[in-house]
C-alpha positions in Angstrom: -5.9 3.2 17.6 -3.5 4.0 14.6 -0.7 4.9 17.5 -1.2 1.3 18.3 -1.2 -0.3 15.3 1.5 1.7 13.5 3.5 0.1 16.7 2.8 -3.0 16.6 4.5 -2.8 12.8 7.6 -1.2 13.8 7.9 -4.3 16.4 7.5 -6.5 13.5 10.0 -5.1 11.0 11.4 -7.2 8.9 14.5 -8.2 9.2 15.3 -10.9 5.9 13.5 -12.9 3.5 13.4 -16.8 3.7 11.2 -19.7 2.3 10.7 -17.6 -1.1 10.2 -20.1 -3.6 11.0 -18.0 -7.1 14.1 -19.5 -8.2 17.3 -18.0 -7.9 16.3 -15.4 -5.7 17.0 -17.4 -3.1 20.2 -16.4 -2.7 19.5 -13.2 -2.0 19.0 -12.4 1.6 18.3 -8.7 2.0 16.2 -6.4 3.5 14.4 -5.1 6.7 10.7 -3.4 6.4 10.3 -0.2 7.7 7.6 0.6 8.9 7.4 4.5 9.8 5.0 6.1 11.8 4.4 9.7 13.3 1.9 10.5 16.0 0.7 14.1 17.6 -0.8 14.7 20.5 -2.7 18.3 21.5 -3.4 18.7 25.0 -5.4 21.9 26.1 -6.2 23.3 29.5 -9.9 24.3 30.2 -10.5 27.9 30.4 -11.7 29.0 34.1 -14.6 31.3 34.5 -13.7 34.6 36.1 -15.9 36.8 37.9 -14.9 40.2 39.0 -17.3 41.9 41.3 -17.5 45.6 41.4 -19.1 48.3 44.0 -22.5 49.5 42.7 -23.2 53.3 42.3 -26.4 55.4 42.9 -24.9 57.8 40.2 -26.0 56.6 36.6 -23.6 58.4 35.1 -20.9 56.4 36.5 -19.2 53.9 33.8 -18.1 51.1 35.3 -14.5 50.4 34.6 -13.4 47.1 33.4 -12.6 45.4 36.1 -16.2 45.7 36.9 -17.5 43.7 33.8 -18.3 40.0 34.3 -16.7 37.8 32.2 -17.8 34.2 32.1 -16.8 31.0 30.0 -19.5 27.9 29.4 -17.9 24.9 30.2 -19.4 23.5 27.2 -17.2 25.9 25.2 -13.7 25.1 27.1 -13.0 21.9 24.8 -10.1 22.2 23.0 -10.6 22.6 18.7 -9.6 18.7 17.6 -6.8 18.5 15.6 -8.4 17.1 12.2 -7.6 13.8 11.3 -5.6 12.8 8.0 -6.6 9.7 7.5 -10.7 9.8 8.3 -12.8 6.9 9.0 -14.5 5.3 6.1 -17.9 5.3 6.3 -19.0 2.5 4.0 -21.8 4.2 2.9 -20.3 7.0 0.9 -17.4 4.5 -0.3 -17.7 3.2 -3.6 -17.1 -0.8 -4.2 -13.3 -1.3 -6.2 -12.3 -3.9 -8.3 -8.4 -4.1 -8.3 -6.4 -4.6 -11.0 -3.1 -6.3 -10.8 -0.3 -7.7 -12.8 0.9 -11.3 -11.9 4.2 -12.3 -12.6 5.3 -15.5 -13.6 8.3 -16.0 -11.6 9.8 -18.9 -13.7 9.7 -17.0 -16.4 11.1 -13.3 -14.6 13.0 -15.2 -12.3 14.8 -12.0 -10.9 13.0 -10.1 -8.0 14.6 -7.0 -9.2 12.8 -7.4 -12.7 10.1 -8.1 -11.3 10.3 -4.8 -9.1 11.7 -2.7 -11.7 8.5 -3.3 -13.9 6.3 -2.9 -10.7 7.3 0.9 -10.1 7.5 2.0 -13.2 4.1 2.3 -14.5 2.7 5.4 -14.4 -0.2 4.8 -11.8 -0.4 9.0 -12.3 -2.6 8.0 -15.4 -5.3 6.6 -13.4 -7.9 8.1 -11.5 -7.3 5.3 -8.2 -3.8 4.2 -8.4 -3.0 1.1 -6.3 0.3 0.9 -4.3 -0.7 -1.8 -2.0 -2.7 -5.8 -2.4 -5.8 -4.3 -0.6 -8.5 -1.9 -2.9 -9.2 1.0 -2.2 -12.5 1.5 0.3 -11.7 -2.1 2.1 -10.9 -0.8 5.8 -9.3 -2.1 8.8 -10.8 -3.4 12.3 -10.6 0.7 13.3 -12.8 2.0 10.1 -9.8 3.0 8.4 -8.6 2.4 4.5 -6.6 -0.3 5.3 -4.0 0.9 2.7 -3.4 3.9 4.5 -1.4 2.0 7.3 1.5 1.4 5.0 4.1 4.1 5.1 3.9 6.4 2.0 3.9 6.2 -1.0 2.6 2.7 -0.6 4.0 -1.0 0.7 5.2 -1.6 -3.1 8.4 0.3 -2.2 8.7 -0.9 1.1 12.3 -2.8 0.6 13.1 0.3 -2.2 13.1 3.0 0.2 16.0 1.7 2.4 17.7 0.7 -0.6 17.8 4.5 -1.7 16.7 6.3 1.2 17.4 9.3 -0.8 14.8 8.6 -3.2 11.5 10.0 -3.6 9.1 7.2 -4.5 6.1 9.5 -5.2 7.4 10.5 -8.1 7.2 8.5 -11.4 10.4 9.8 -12.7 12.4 8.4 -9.8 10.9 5.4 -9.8 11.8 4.9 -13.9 15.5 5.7 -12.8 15.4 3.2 -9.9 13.4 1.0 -12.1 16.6 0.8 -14.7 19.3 0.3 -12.1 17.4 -2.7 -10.7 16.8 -4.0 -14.1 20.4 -3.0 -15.1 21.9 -5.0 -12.1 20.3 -8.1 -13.1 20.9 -7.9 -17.0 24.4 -7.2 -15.9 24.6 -10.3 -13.7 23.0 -12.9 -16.7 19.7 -13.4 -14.8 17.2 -11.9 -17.3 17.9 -11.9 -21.2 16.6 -8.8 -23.2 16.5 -10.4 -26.3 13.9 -12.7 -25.1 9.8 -11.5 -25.7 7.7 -11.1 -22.4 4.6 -12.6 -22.6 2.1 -10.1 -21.8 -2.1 -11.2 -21.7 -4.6 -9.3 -21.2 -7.8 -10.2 -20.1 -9.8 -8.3 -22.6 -12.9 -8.4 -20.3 -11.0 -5.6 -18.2 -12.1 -2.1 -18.7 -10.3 1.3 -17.3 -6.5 -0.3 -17.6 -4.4 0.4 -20.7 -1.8 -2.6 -21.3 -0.3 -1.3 -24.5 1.1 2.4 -22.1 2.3 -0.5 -19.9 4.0 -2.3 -22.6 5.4 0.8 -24.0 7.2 2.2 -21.1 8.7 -1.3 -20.6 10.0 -1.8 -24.0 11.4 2.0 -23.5 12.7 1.9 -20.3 14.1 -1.6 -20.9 15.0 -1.9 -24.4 12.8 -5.4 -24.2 10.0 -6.6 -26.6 6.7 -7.1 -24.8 3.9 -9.0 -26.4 0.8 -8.2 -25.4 -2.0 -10.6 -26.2 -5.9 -10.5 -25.4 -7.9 -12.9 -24.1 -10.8 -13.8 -22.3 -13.4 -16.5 -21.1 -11.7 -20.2 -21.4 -8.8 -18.8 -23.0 -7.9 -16.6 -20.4 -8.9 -19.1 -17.5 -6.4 -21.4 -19.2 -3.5 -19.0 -19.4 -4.0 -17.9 -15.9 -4.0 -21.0 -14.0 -1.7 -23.0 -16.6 1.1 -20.2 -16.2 1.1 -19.6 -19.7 2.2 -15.7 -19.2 5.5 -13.6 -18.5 2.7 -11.6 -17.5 -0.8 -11.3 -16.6 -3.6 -8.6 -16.1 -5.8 -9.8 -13.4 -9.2 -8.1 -12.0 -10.3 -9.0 -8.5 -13.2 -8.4 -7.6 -14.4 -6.6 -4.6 -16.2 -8.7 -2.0 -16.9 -8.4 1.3 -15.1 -5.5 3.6 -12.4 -7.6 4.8 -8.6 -7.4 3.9 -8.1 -10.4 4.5 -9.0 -12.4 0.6 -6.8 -9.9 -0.8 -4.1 -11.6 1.0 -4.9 -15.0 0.7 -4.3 -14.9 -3.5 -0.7 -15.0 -3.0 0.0 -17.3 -0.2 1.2 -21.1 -1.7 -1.0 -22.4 -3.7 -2.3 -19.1 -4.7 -3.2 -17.2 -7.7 0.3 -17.4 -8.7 1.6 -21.4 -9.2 4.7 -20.5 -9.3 5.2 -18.0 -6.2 5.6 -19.6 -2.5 6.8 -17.4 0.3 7.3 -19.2 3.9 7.5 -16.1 5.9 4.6 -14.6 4.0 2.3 -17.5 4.6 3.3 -17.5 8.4 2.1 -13.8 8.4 -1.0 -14.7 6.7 -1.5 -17.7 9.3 -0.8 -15.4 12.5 -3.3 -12.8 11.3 -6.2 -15.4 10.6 -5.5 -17.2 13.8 -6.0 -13.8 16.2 -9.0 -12.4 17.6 -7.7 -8.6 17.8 -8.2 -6.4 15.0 -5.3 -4.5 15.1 -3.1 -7.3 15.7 -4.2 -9.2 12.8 -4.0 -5.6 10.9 -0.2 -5.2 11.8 0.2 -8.8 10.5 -1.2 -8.5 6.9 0.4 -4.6 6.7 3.9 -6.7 7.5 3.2 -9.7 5.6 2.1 -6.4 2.8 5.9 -5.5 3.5 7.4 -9.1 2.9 5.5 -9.6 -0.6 7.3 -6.6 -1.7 10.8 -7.6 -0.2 13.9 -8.2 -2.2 13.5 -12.0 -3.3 9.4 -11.7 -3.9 7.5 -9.0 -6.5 5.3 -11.3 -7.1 2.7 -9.0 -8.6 2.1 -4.9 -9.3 -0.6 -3.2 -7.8 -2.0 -1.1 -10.6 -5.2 0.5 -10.2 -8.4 0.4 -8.7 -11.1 0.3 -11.1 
């Protein structure tokens, strides 16, 4: 089933980015999603019973000699050991419910993709005890009873684009991503589309437990040589800020619902969680997926749209954590 699936993603590798709506982005035209996948295959031969008959003897004291002994095999016992599987089903019974936590970008206010992106890898999702390096939380699982997450190629789909940029790059680890995280923010500094004198805006919903904004401001304001204000809020406040725009940035819990994928997608497409994010080619993704009737059709289709909302020209929010 993952055989499938993982192919059906490879078909639908993404070539470039059009219809994103966060402003001068739009010029940029870059990028194919790769989607990798590996499969294995054991095959095994059943083991045949053999019988060896030998000539009694009247004299006890006769051993009978090897080829004498009888040597049989239970068909029951001729299946081949299964190769164990690395990515196990879910069994939503032992699976505890996540929240996910995510930072939402205003992109009017970061208008670069590569900002964007270069503050999406570098926090250090080694400080939490269920990183998030996908949309979906952990625990939510796919029409074959997998983590749905675990369809995107490693390390996750936030480095999707990233990974073909620098295909020399190893994304798993936090110091690589800080030094890619600088070049991308570098490039656009260099090219006048973000100003480092300027403060980002950074609320916090103060309702949300087991994320630490003030490490996140920190390795920003290091990394970046930018001020980041981080403000708390919560109740009215904080519904006001979220769906006004008022933010640079914006800590945002969603909470988990139903075991479906599918929600998770739907708060970025137009309209969305994010006012000032619209994607075309992500929304046709989203579209595709809830018009089929096959699970692992519509799975390939959220994994690629996954791959397109982390494409050069998008970024529209960072995974962090699942809480």
């Amino acid at each position: 089933m993952r055989k499938a699936l993982t192919a059906v993603i490879a078909a639908l590798t993404i070539i470039s980015i059009s219809g994103c709506g966060c402003g001068p982005d739009a010029a940029i035209q870059s990028s194919s999603q790769e989607s990798s996948s590996q499969s294995s295959e054991e095959s095994s031969s059943s083991s045949a019973s053999s019988v060896s008959s030998s000539q009694e003897t009247e004299d006890p004291s006769v051993s009978p000699t090897p080829e004498a002994t009888v040597t049989t095999t239970p068909e029951a016992e001729t299946t081949p050991e299964a190769t164990p599987d690395p990515n196990p089903t879910v069994d939503p019974s032992e699976t505890a419910s996540n929240d996910i936590v995510y930072l939402l970008f205003n992109c009017d206010s970061i208008s670069d993709w590569r900002v964007r992106a270069a503050f999406t890898i570098s926090i250090n999702r080694d400080a939490y005890p269920s990183p998030a390096y996908g949309i979906v939380a952990d625990g939510i699982t796919d029409s074959s009873g997998y983590n749905f997450e675990d369809g995107a190629p490693s390390p996750g789909n936030i480095f999707s684009i990233l990974k073909m940029m620098y295909p020399d790059y190893d994304f798993s680890d936090h110091t690589t991503c800080c030094n890619v995280a600088q070049e991308l923010f570098n490039e656009a500094v260099s090219e006048g589309s973000f100003d480092t004198s300027a403060s980002v805006d950074f609320v916090m919903d103060s309702d949300i437990s087991g994320f630490d904004a003030e490490a996140v401001a920190s390795t920003w304001e290091t990394l970046f040589g930018t001020d980041v204000d981080v403000s708390y809020a919560n109740g009215g406040d904080y519904d006001s800020a979220l769906s006004g725009g008022a933010y640079s940035v914006i800590a945002y819990e969603y909470p988990v619902g139903e075991n479906d994928p599918m929600p998770y997608f739907e708060l970025f497409t137009s309209g969305g969680i994010i006012p000032s994010f619209s994607n075309g080619l992500y929304d046709g993704f989203i579209s595709d997926a809830a018009g089929t009737s096959d699970g692992v059709e519509r799975d390939s289709y959220l994994l690629t749209a996954e791959q397109v909302l982390f494409d050069a020209g998008a970024f529209p929010c960072a995974p962090v954590c699942n809480v």
